[in-house]
C-alpha positions as CSV (number, residue, x, y, z in Angstrom):
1,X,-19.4,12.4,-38.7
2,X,-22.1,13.8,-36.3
3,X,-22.4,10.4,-34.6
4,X,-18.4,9.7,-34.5
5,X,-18.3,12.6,-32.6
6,X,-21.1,12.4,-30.6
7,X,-19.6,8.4,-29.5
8,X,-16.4,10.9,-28.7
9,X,-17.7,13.0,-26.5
10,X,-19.7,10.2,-24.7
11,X,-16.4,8.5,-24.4
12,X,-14.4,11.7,-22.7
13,X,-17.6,12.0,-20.1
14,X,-17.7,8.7,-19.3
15,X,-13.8,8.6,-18.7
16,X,-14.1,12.0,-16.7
17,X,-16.6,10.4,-14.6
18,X,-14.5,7.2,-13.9
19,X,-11.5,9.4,-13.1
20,X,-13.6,11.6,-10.4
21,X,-14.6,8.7,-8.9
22,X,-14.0,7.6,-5.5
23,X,-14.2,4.4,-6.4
24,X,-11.3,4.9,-9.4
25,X,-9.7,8.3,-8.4
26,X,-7.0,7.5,-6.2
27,X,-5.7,4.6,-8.3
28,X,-5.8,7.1,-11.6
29,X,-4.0,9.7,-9.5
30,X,-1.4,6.9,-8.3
31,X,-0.9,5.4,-11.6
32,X,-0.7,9.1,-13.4
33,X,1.8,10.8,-11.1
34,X,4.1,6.9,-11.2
35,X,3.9,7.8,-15.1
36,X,4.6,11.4,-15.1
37,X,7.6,11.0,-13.0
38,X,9.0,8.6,-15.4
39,X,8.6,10.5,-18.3
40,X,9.9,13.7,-17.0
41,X,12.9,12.1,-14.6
42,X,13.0,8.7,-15.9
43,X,15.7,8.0,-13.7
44,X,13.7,8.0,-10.6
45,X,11.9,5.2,-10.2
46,X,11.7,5.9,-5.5
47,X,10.9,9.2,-6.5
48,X,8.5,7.7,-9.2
49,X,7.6,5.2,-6.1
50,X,6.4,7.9,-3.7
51,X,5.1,10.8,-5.6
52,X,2.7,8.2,-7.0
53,X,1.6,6.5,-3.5
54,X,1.1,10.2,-2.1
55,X,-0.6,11.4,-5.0
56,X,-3.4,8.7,-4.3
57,X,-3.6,8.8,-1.0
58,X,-4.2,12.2,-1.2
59,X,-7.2,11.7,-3.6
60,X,-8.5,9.2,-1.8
61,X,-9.0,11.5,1.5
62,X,-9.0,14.7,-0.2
63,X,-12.8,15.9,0.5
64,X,-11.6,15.5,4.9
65,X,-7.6,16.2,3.7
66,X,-7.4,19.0,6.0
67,X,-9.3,17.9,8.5
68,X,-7.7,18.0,12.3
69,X,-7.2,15.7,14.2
70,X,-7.0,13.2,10.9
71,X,-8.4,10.2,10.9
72,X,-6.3,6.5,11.0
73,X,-7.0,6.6,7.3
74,X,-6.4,10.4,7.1
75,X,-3.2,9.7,8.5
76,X,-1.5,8.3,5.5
77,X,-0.7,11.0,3.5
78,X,1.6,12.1,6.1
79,X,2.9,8.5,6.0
80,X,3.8,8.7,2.4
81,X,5.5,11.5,3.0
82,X,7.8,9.7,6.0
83,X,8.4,6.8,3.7
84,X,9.7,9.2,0.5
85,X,11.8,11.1,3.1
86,X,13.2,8.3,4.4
87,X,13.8,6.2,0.7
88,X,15.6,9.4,-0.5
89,X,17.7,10.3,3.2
90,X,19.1,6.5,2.3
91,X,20.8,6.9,0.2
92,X,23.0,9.6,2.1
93,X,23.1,8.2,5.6
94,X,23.4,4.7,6.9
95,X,20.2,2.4,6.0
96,X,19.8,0.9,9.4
97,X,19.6,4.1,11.1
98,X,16.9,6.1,9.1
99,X,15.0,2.6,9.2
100,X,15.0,3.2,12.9
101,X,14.3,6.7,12.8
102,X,11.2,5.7,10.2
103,X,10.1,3.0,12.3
104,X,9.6,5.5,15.3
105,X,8.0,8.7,14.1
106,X,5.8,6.6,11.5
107,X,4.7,4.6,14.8
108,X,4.2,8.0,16.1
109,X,2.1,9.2,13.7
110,X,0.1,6.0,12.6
111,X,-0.7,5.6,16.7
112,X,-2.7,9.2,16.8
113,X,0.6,11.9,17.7
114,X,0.1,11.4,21.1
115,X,2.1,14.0,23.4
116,X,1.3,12.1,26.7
117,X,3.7,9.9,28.3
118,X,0.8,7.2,28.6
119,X,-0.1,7.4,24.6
120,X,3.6,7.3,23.7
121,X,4.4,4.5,25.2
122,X,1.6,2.8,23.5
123,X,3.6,3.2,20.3
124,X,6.6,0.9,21.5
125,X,5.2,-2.0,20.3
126,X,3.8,-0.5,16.6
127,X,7.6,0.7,16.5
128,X,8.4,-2.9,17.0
129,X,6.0,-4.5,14.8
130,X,6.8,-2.0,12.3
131,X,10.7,-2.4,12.3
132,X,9.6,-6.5,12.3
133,X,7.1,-5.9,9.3
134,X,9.5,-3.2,7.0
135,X,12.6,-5.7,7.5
136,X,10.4,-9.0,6.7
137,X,8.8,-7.4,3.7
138,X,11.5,-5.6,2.0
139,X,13.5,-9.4,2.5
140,X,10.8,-11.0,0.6
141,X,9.8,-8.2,-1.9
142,X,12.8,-7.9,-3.6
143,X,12.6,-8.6,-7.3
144,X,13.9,-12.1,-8.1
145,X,15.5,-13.4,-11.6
146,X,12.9,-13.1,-14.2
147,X,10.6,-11.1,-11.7
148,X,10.3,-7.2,-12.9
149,X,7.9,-6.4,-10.0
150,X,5.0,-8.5,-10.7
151,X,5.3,-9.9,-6.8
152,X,4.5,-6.0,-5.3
153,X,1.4,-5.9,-7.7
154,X,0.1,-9.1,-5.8
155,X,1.4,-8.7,-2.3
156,X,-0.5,-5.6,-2.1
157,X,-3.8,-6.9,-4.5
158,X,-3.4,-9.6,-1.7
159,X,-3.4,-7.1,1.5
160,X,-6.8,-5.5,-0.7
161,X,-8.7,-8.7,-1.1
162,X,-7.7,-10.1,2.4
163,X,-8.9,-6.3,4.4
164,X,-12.1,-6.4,2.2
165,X,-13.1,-10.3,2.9
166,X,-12.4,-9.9,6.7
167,X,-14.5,-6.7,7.2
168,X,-12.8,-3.9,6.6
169,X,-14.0,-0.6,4.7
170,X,-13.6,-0.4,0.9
171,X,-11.3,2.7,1.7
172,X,-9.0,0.5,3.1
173,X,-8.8,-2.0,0.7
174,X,-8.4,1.1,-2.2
175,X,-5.6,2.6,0.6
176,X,-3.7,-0.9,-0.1
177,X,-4.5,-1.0,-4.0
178,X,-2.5,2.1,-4.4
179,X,0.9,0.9,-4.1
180,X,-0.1,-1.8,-6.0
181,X,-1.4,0.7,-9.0
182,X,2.7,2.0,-8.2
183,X,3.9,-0.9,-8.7
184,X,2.5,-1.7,-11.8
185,X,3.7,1.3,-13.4
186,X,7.2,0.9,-12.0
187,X,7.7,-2.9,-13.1
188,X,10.9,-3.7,-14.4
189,X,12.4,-1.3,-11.4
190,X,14.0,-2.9,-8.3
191,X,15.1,0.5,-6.7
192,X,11.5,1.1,-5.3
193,X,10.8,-2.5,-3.7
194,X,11.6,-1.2,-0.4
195,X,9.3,1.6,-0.7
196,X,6.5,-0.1,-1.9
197,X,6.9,-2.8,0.8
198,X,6.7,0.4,3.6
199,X,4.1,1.7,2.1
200,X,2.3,-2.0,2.0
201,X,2.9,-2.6,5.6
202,X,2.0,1.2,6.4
203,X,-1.2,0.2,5.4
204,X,-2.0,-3.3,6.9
205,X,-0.2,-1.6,10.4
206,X,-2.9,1.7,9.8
207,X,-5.9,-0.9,9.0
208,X,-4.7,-3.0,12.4
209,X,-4.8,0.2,14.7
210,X,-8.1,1.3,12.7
211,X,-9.6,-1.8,14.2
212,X,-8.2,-1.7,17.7
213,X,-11.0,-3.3,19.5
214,X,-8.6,-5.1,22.2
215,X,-8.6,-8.6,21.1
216,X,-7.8,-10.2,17.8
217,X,-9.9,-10.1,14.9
218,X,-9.9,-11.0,11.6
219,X,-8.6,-7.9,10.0
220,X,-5.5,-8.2,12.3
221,X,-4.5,-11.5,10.3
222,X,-5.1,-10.0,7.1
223,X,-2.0,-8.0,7.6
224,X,-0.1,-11.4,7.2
225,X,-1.4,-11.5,3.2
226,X,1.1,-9.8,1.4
227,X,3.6,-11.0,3.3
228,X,2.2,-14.8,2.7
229,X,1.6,-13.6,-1.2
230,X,5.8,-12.6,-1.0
231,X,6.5,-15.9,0.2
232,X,4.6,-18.0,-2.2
233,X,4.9,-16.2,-5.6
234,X,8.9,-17.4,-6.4
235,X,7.4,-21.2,-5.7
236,X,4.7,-20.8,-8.5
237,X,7.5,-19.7,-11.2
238,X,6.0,-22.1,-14.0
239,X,3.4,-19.8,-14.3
240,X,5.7,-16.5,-15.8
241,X,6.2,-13.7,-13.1
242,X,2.6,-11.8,-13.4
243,X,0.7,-15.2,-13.1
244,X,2.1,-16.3,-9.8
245,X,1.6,-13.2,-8.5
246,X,-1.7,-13.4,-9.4
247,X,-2.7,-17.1,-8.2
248,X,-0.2,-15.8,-4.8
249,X,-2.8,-13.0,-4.1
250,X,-5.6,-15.0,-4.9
251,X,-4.7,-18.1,-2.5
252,X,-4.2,-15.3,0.2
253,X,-7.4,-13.8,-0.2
254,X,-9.3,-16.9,0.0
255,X,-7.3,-17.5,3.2
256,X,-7.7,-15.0,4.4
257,X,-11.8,-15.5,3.4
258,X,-12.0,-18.9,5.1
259,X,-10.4,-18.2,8.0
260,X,-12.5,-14.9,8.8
261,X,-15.5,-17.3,8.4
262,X,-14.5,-19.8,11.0
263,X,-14.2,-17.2,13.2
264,X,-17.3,-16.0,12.7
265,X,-19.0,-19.1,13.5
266,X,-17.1,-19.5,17.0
């Protein structure tokens, strides 16, 4: 009995210690608020969606949360926040409009809240590329027949894999695993696709202006991933929903893994 309990208490640490973390806290935080929601308003699955991509955002930044200015990663918090705002303002006003109105103030904030004329007008083309980006991935993200979800679990796994292989930090590549954690909990939902698609292309868009060294580099084309891993999961249907997904995001990765390569060696 002693030794049952002392394997217990072993057990409890070791999960306490996985769920503080860094590595695993903002995907625990993700996929516990996506479940709470559920349980308590099961009803709400953009609600579900948003809660649960703030909720690890916000642990994966937490220690330098309220830190001023924020950082491009500190940044999207504030961006979760936009995209739940806007996902529940939809359903009262006309789509096309709050995308617009989205597009703009989340190119605003992802660009640094500039208040000069000069920095503002550096956001016009983020708002573009973000309108461009939302509109392309929500078209391709949306649940096919016999897909519950499975594609957002690999578009984003895909926007991970393809930030970490072309250089990125390992806090981006957790920033884009998040909605992915979302979307595993909320498979079987089609209301939050466009959501999770904004919060996927947040990311990539975030990563991009992260990297801003005036010319292209690889981490630029890994924004392309999920939407490549969109495209290609209905085409690999023999393989049941999850698996394409899966072999989808893993295809991109490599991609994305070879081609950073070849530009190394130019």
């Amino acid at each position: 009995m002693h030794a049952l309990l002392a394997h217990a208490l072993h057990a409890a640490r070791f999960a306490l210690h996985a769920a503080t973390h860094p590595l695993f806290r903002p995907l625990i935080a993700a996929l516990l608020a996506a479940a709470a929601v559920r349980l308590v308003r099961p009803g709400q699955a953009v609600l579900a969606a948003g809660l649960s991509v703030l909720a690890g955002w916000v642990a994966m930044i937490f220690p330098a949360l309220f830190a001023w200015p924020p950082t491009p990663l500190g940044r999207l918090p504030g961006a979760a926040i936009l995209l739940l705002g806007a996902a529940l303002l939809e359903r009262r006003h006309k789509p096309w409009l709050v995308r617009l109105g989205l597009a703009a103030i989340l190119s605003w904030w992802l660009r640094g809240a500039p208040v000069s004329g000069a920095g503002i007008s550096h956001c016009v083309p983020v708002f573009f590329g973000l309108l461009a980006g939302m509109a392309l991935a929500e078209l391709l993200s949306q649940p096919g027949a016999g897909d519950p979800g499975w594609a957002r679990v690999g578009a984003a796994s895909a926007l991970a894999g393809a930030l970490w292989v072309t250089g990125a930090s390992t806090h981006w590549a957790l920033a884009a695993l998040v909605p992915a954690a979302a979307a595993l909990v909320l498979t079987g939902d089609a209301a939050p696709s466009a959501l999770l698609a904004r919060a996927v292309t947040a990311v990539a868009t975030a990563a991009i202006l992260a990297s801003d060294r005036g010319r292209f580099v690889p981490v630029d084309g890994a924004a392309a991933a999920p939407l490549a891993a969109w495209f290609f999961a209905p085409r690999l249907t023999r393989l049941g929903p999850a698996g394409a997904s899966a072999l989808a995001a893993a295809a991109c990765v490599a991609l994305a893994w070879g081609a950073a390569g070849i530009w190394a060696r130019r």
